[in-house]
N, C-alpha and C positions, 0 to 999 in steps of 0.2 A: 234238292240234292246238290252236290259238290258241283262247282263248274270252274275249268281252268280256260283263261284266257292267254292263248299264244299271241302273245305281240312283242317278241324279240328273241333270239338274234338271227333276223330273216335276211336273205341275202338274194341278191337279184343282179340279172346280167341278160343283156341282149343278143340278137341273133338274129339274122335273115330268115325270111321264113319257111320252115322246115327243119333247118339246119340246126335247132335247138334240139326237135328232136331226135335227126337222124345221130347227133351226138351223145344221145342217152341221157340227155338232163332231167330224166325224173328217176334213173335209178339211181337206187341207195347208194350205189360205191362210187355214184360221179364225184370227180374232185369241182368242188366250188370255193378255193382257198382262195382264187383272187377275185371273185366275184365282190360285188360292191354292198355295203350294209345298207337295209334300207326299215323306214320305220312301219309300223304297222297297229293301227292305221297307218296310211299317207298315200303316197303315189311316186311313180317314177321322176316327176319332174321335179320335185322338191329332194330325191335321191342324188339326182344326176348335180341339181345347183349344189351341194353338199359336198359331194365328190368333185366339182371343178370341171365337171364333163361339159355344162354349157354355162355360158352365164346367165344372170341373171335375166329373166326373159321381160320382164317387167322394163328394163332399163333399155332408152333410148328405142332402137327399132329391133333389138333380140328376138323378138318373137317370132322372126322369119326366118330366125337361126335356128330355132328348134322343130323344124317340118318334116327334118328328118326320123324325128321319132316314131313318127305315125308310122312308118315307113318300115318297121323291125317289130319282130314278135319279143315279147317280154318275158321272163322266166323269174319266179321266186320259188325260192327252195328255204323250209329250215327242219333242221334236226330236233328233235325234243324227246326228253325223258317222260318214258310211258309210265302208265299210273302202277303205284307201289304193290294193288293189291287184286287180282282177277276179279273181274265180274262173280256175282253170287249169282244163283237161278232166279231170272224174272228180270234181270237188271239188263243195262244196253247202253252201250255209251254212242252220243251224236255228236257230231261235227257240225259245226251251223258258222257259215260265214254271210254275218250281217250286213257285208255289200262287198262286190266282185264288180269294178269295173273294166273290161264289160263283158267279153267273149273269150270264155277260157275252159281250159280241161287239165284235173285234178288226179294226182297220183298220191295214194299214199303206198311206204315203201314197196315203191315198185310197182304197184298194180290201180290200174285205171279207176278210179272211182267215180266220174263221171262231168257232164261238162254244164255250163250257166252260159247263158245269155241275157241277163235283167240285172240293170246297176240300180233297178228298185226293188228288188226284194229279196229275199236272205235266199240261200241255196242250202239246205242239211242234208246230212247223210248219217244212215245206219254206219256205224264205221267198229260193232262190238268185235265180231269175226278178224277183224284186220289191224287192231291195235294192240300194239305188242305192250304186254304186262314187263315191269321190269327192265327193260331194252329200249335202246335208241328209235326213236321213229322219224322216218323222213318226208317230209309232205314236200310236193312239187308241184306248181301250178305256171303253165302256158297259157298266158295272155295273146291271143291271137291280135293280126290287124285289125281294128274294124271297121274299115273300111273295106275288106275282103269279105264282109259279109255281106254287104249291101249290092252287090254286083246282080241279083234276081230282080224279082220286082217288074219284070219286063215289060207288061201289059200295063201296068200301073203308069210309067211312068212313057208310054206310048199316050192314054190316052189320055193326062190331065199334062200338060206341056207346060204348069208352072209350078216352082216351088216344089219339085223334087227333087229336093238337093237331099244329099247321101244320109243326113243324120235322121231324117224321117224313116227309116228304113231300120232302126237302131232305138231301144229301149235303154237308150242312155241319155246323159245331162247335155241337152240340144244347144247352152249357149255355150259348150266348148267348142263350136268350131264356131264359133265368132259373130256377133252379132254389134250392131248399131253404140253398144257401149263397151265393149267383150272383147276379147282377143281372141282369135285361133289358135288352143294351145288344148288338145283333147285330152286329158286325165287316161291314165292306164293303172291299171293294179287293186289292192286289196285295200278301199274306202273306209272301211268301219271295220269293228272287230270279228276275230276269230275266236269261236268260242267249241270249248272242247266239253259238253255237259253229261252226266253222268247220273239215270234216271231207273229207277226202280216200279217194277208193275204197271203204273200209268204215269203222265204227265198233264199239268196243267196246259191248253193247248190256247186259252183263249177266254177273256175276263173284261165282261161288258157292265159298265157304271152308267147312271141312267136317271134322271128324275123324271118322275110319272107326274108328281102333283107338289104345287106350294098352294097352302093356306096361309098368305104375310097373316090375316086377323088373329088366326090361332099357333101363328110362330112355329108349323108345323109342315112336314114334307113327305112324300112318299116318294122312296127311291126305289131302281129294281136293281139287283146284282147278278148277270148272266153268268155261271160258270161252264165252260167244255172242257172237257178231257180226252185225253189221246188213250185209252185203256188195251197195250200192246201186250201185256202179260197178264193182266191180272183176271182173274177168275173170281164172281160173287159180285156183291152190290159197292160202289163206290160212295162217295160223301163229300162234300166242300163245305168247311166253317166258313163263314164268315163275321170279319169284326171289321166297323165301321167306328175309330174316334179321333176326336179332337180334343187339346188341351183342354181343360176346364169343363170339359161332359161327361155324361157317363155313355160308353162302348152301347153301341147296338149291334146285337150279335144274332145269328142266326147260321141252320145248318140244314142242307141242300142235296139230298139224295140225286144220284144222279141216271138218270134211263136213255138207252136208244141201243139202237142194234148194231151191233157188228161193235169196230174197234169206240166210234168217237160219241160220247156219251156226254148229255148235259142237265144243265138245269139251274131254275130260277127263283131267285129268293127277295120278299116284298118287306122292307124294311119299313117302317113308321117312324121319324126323325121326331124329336120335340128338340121344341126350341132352337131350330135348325139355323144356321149362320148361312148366309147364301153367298155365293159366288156372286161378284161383282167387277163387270170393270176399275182399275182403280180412280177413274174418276166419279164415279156413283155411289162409291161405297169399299168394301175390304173383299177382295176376292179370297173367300175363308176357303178353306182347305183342310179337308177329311183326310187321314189315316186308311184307307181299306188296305185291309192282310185276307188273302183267301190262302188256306190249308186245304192239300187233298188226302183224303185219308179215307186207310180200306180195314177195319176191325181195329180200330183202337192207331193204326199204325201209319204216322205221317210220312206222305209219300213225294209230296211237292208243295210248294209257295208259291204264291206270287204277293208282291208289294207296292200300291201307286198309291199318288196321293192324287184326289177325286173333288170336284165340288160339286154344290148342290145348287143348279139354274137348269132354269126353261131357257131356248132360244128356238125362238121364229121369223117368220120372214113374211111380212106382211104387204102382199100385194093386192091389196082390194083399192076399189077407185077414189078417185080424190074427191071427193065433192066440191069443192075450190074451184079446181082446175079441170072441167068437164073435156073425156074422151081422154083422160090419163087414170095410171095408177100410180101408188105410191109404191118405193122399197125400201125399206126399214124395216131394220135389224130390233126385235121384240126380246129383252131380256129381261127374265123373272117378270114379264109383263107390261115393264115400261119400255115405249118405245125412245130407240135412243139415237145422235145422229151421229155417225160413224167418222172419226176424226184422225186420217191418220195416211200411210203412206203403201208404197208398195216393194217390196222386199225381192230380193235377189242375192244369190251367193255372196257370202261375208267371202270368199276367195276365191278363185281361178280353179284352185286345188282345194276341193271340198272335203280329200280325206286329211289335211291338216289344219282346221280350223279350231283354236284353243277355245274349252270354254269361256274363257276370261273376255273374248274379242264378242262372243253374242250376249255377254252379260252385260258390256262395257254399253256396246248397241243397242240392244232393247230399254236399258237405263235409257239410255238418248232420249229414243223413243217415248218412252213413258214422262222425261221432264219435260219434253216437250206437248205435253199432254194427248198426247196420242191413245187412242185405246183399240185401234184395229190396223192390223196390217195383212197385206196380203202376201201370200207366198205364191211369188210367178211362175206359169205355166210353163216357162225352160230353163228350168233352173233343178232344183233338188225337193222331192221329199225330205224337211229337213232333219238333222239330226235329233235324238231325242231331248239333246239338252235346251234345245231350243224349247219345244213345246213346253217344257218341266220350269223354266220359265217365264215364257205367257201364262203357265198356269201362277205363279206365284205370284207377279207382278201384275196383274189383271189386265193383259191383252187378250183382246181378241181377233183372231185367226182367220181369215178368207185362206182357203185351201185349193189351189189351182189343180186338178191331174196335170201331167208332165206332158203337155202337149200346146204347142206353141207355132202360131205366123207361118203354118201349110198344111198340106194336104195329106194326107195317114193313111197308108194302105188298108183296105180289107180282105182281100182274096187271096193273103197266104195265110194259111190255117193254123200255122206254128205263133206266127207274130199274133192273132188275134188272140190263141190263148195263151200269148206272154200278159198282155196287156191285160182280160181278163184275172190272173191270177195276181199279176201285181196290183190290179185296182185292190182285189179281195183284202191280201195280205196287206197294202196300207192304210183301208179301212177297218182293218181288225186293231190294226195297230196304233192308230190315232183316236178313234173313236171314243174314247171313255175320256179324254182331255177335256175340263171345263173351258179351254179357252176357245176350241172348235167351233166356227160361226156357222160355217157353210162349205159343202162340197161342191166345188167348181168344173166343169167339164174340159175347157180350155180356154188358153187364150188367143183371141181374134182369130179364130181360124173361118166359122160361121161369115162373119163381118169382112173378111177380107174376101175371101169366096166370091160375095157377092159382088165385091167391087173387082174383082179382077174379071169375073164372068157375068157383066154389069145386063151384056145385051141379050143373051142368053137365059138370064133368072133363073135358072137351073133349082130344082125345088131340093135334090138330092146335092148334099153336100159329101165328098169323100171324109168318113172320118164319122159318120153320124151313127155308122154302127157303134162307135166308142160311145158316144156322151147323148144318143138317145136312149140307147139300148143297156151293151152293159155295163157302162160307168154307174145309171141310174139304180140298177138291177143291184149290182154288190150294195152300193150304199144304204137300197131299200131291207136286204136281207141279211145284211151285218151290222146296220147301225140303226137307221127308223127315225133316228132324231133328229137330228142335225139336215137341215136343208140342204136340196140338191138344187143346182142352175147349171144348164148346161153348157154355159160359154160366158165369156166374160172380153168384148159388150155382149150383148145377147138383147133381143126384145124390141117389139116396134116393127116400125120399115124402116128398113134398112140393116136392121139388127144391132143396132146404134142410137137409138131414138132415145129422143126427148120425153115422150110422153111413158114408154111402158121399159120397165128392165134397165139393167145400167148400162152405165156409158162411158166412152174414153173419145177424150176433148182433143184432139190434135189437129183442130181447127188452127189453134196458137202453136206456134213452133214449126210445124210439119207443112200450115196453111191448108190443112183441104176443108173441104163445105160441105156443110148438113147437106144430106141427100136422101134420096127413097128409093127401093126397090124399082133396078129397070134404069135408073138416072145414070151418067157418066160420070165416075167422079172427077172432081176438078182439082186443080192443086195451084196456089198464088203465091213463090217463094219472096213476093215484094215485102219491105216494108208495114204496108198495112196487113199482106196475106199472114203473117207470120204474129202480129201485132197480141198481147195479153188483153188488151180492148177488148177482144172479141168474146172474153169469155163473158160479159155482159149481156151475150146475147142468150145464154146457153140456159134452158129450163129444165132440162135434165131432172129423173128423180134422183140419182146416185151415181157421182163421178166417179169412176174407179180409176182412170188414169188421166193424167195432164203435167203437163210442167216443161220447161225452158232449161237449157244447159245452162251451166256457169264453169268456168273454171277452180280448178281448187285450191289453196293458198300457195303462197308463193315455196312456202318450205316443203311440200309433195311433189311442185314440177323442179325443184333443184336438185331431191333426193332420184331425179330419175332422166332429168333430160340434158343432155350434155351442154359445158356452159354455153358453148360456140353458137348455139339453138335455144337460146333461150330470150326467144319472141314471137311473139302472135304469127300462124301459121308458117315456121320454121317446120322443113320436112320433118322431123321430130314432133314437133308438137302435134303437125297434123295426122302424124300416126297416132297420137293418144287420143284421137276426137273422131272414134269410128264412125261416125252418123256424115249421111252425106245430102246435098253438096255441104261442105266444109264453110261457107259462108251464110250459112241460117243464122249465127249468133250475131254476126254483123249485122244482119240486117234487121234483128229483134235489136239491138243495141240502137241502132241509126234512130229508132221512134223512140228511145228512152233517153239514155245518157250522151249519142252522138258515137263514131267509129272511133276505139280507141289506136292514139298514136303509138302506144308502147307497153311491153309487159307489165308496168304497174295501171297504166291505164286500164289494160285487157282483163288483169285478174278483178280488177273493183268496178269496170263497168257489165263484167259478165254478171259478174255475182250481182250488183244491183239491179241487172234487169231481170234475172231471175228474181231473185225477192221481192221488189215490188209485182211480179207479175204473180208471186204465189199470193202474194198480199190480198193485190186486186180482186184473183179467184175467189180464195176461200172465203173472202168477206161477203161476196157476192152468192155463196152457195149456202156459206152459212143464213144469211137474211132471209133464203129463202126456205128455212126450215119451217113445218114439216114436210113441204109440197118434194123438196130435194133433203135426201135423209143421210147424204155420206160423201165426203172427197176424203180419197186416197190417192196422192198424188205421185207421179212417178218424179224422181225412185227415194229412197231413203237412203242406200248404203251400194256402195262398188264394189267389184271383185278384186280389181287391180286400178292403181294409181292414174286416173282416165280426164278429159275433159267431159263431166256424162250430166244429166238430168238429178244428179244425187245429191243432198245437202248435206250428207255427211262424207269426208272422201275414205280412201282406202283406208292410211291412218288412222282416222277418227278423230280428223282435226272438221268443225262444224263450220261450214260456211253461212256467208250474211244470211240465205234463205232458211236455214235450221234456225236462227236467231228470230225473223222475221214471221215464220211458220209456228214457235213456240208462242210468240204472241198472240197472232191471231188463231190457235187453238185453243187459248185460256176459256176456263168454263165459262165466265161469262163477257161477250165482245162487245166493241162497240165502235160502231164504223158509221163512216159516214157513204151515202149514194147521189152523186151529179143526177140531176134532170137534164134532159133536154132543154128546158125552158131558161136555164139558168139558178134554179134552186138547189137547194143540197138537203135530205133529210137526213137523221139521225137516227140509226136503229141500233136500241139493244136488243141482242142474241143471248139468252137465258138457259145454255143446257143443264142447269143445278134442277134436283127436284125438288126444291124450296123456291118459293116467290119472291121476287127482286123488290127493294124498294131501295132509293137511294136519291141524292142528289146528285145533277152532271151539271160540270162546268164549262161551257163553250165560250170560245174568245176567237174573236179575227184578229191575227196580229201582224205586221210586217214583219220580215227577219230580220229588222235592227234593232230591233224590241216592242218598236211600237204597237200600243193595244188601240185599236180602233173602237171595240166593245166586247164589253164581255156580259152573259146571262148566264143565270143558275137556274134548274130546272128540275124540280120534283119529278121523280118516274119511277113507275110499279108498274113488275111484268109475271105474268105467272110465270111458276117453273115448267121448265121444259118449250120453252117457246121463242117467240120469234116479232120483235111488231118495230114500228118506225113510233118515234116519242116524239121528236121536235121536227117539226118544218121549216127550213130559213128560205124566206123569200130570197129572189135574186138582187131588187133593190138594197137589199139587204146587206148585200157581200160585199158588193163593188168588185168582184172576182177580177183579179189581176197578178201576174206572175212577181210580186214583189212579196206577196201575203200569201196567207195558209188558214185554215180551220184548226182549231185544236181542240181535245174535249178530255178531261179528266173526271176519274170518281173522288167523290166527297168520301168515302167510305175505305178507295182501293180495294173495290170489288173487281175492276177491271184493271188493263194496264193501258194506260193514255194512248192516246190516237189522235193523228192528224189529218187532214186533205189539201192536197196540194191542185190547185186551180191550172194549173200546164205541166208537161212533160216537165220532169228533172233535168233537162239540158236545156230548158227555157228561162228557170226560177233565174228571177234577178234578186241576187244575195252576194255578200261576200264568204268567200270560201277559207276561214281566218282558222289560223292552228287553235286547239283547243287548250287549257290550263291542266297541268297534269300535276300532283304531287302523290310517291311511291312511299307507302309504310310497308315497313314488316312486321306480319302479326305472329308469325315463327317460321319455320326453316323452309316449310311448304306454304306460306301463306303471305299472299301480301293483298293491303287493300289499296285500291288506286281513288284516289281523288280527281276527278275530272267537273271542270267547269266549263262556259264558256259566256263572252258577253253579248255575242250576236247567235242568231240560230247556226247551230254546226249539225250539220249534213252525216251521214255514217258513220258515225263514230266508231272505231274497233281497233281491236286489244288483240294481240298478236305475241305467241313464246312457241321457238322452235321445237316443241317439245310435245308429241302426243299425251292423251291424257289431259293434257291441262284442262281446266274446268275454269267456266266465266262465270259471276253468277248473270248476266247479261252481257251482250255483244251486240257489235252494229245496232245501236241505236243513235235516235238523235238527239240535241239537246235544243231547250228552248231558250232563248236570250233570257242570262242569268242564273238558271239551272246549274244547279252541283248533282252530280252524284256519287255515289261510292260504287266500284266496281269490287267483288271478291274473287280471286283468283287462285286458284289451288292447285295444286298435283301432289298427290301422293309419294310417287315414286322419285321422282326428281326436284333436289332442292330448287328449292326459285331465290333469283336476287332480280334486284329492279335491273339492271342492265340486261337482262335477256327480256324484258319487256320492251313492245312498240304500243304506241298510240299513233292514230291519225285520223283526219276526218276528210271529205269528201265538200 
């Protein structure tokens, strides 16, 4: 049936609180002539920058300029023309506001409609009695403080004395009030659409996609299609068609009587696929994509639609024990049967302000994402259920999904009865809602809440964790009775002793950067901000089955800290800058720097020696996690992407301009790697990492060289690996090397199955080399396009390509050259013409 979407001309204005009311701002004849325009979606804060009410919060230290907001109750109001023709008998028009953040009460003309407290899940209303046919209508909504609601909780926050800070108390987006990469800056107002729908006899209420069974031998699938219906007038038997196609097949069709008692009635329909296209990562294969149209209909007569596009995979989670590695299990991610190792990063708000995120900016990012051959990401436990456009492209683009609930780094009330069935109903409502997404891996219970518990309550071991009624109980419960398919873990780490371990469940490494040490249930934890404490070495030691978090700050190019930090402050820990570097103490990057590149002397130092020790330390990792496939089955490294212009852990920044680590991460996620591992003893082997399901065979070229060109020796070396696997091919003895900070390892494919790789014998601030400009010549290939010729006669160090200009596209970045190497760089942008003088080269 017809649905009208109100998203303009809304109009919103502030007040002390009460004082909105006691002024009558929800009835109809209030004058709101000088109230401010605001968008909708969107939020107050992006209103108010608009209007010149504050500036921009982003720039310099503004952000402490706008705390006054939190501070005043919010009002929107808009007028709209009501529908041209009354309700027939049986029909009913609803209101459904797709996200309300966060604490608010709803007036349409004039009269109370009722109030929300969940910025996760839609709020609807019966609204047929009170919408004027014909006539002007005025809806009015009061945004309460909310932090005025958080003031209960009394006992709660008596007897657990940590980590009850005010947003726990609150089923809203938790890193708005600030966090370690975040700003304190809380979102208020209407996040996602307003939808005005218009429905006859019943409604479709809920539509579950499903594969039951793949036979790859017989090309063949059996899917199941759940349909529910809301049946609010209709009298007699109801019915759901459904059509299942894809270009180039013919429609599977089927039609689905529907039974149960009282209003909400369902039913399920068993489809048989031939020749079925399966869902795939897109590094596996073509994440193919179904057409399902579900029609409700009562005697001939269609009542409702629905439309998603569906694919057709199994996904499981296979924790059975290693036999390799006795008294562990493994975890890896099982799709359509093949197990696969999980490549990819951890996701957090694309903005600050989540109801103004354009599609264009998570098209632009998950592309990122996917060139860098990524195929899972996770969505973080305080952040957003995301938008729907987001999953609507993991499903296209063949990413896969780690889904956090909204619960993040404390402790969760249980004992007010209203908050646990906020949280129950919004579990329901997001698992209703997501579930039928082929890109769906797994439903997560939270983040480190478990894990941290036990380190703060280290002496105590407390077996009950506050919070375990969500993600033992009914987190597990909705996702078992609404979805069935997709894997549930209750926490993320989760597993072992410690609930951090090694051996069983995933894990998050901040052993590197943060310095603490594997521990066990009962232990203290420790923490070593030195040099070594903070060291990417460490992660060598890490045997983890599945790293879901790790990773090292870097700063972000020079042209994001110019667009925001005043000139006068623009140097390494200028009170400015150390406002944009939430994570504390404020000197962890120095000190991860001091064992890599050395303490940078100045802002160009700082931005290229942050960013090289982050890259090299993601380097180090994944090469290390990848080798040890299949015993370790997945790094998802923190973070991928910012919300606002930050010094943070992300390789891509606000922008979307990619730092050295995005450039250094796309490499070593290529399907198939090849890396080299130090012994102790002074040896180095060679392993290729094979995740293609085809069997490797190829020639690799190894060479010790000096970096004034000199080749000391070079060997070729026949190697065949199965697919999907993991082994060491060459051994170089130590006599071998001569290992000395003048020289390096290199190894290339005969084929270009891989992309070349090096090892360097000392820390990057040891290498004795000359650090010589590299040879540059700029072509234009047309008005967006140029290709760069870059040489060099000795080894050059970092090499990268720099244009003030978001958008711009490298077809490589920061890489190095080996004495005598050309190569051609591509460089593109779409929307802004390019000339060689807005290009920089430099090397390291």
């Amino acid at each position: 049936m017809p649905s009208v979407f109100l998203s303009s001309p809304w109009k919103l204005n502030d007040f002390a609180p009460g004082e909105g009311l006691d002024a009558g701002a929800f009835q109809v004849s209030f004058d709101d002539n000088a109230w401010l325009p605001v968008d909708v979606p969107g939020g107050v804060h992006p209103a108010l920058i608009a209007a010149g009410r504050i500036e921009d919060p982003f720039y310099d230290r503004n952000e402490e300029q706008c705390a006054w907001i939190e501070d005043r109750e919010w009002w929107y109001r808009l007028t709209f023309d009501g529908p041209a023709e009354p309700l027939a008998a049986g029909e009913r028009w609803r209101l459904i506001f797709h996200g309300l953040d966060t604490f608010v009460t709803i007036w349409l003309n004039g009269e109370k409609l009722g109030q929300h407290q969940n910025m996760f899940r839609e709020a609807a209303f019966d609204v047929s009695d009170r919408l004027l046919p014909n006539q002007p209508n005025t809806l009015a909504l009061c945004f309460d403080r909310p932090l005025a609601h958080t003031e209960g909780f009394e006992q709660f926050k008596t007897e657990w004395q940590w980590k009850h800070e005010p947003r726990v108390f609150m089923r809203k987006a938790q890193f708005s009030y600030g966090w370690d990469w975040g700003p304190r800056l809380p979102e208020v107002g209407i996040w996602r659409p307003v939808e005005l729908r218009r429905e006859s006899r019943a409604a479709i209420a809920g539509v579950h996609f499903y594969t039951l069974e793949i036979d790859r031998d017989q090309n063949r699938a059996v899917v199941a299609v759940r349909v529910e219906a809301d049946r609010f007038a209709a009298q007699g038997a109801l019915a759901a068609s459904v059509r299942l196609d894809r270009a180039g097949a013919s429609p599977v069709t089927a039609t689905i009587p529907l039974h149960g008692e009282g209003e909400r009635v369902s039913g399920t329909a068993y489809l048989t696929v031939e020749d079925a296209a399966l869902w795939w990562t897109h590094d596996l294969g073509e994440p193919a994509l179904y057409a399902l149209q579900v029609t409700l209909a009562q005697d001939g007569v269609e009542l409702d639609q629905h439309a998603q596009q569906v694919g057709i995979r199994t996904i499981e989670l296979d924790q059975s024990p290693d036999p390799a590695e006795p008294g562990t299990r493994f975890f890896r991610f099982v799709l359509n049967g093949v197990p696969l190792f999980a490549k990819g990063a951890d996701w957090i708000p694309a903005d600050s302000f989540v109801g103004t995120i354009p599609s264009e900016r998570y098209e632009s990012l998950l592309s990122t994402a996917c060139d860098a051959h990524m195929n899972m990401l996770r969505v973080w436990g305080g952040g957003i259920y995301e938008h729907d456009v987001f999953y609507d492209l993991c499903d296209r683009m063949g990413l896969l999904i780690w889904q956090d609930f909204m619960f993040a780094c404390a402790l969760y009330p249980e004992d007010e009865p209203e908050f646990v069935s906020e949280v129950e109903a919004e579990a329901r409502y997001q698992v209703a809602r997501l579930r039928s997404h082929p890109c769906m891996a797994v439903w997560c219970g939270n983040n480190e809440n478990q894990w941290i518990f036990d380190q703060v309550f280290w002496q105590k071991h407390l077996a009950y964790i506050p919070g375990s009624l969500y993600y033992d109980e009914i987190l597990p419960r909705a996702c078992a009775e609404l979805d069935g398919q997709i894997p549930y873990w209750p926490g993320s780490p989760y597993g072992g002793n410690d609930h951090n371990s090694m051996t069983d469940g995933d894990r998050h490494n901040w052993d590197v950067w943060h310095g603490a040490s594997p521990r066990k249930f009962g232990e203290e934890p420790k923490v070593d901000y030195s040099a070594e404490g903070v060291s990417y070495r460490r992660y060598a030691n890490d045997t983890a089955r599945f790293v879901s978090e790790f990773g090292m700050h870097a700063a972000p190019v020079f042209e994001t800290l110019r667009r925001n930090i005043p000139a006068d402050q623009l140097y390494h820990h200028s009170p400015s800058m150390d406002h944009h570097n939430k994570d504390n103490p404020k000197n962890k990057g120095d000190r991860l720097m001091e064992g890599v590149t050395g303490v940078p002397k100045d802002l160009d130092e700082y931005i290229d020696f942050s960013m090289i020790a982050q890259a090299e330390g993601l380097k180090f990792g994944i090469e290390h996690f990848r080798r040890r496939k299949p015993h370790c089955s997945g790094t998802l490294f923190w973070q991928l992407n910012d919300c606002w212009p930050v010094l943070s852990w992300s390789v891509v920044d606000y922008y979307g301009f990619g730092k050295a680590g995005y450039f250094y991460a796309k490499r070593v996620y290529a399907p198939v790697l090849a890396s080299f591992k130090a012994l102790d003893d002074g040896s180095v082997e060679l392993w290729i990492t094979n995740d293609r399901l085809a069997a490797l065979d190829d020639t690799v070229t190894i060479r010790l060289r000096a970096f004034d060109g000199q080749t000391f020796w070079q060997r070729e070396e026949a190697v065949s690996l199965e697919p999907n696997s993991s082994a060491c091919v060459v051994r170089l003895a130590a006599e071998n090397l001569a290992a000395g900070p003048d020289r390096y390892l290199s190894v290339q494919s005969a084929s270009g199955l891989f992309p070349a790789n090096r090892h360097f014998f000392v820390p990057i601030m040891d290498l004795q080399r000359d650090a010589l400009p590299v040879s540059v010549t700029v072509e234009a290939v047309d008005e967006h396009t140029l290709n760069v010729h870059i040489s060099a006669d000795k080894y050059a160090y970092f090499v990268n390509l720099s244009v003030p200009h978001e958008g711009t596209a490298f077809s490589d970045n920061y890489f190095d050259l080996e004495p005598g190497e050309q190569r051609t760089i591509t460089v593109t942008n779409a929307n802004v013409p390019l000339r060689p003088d807005m290009l920089t080269v430099k090397s390291r």
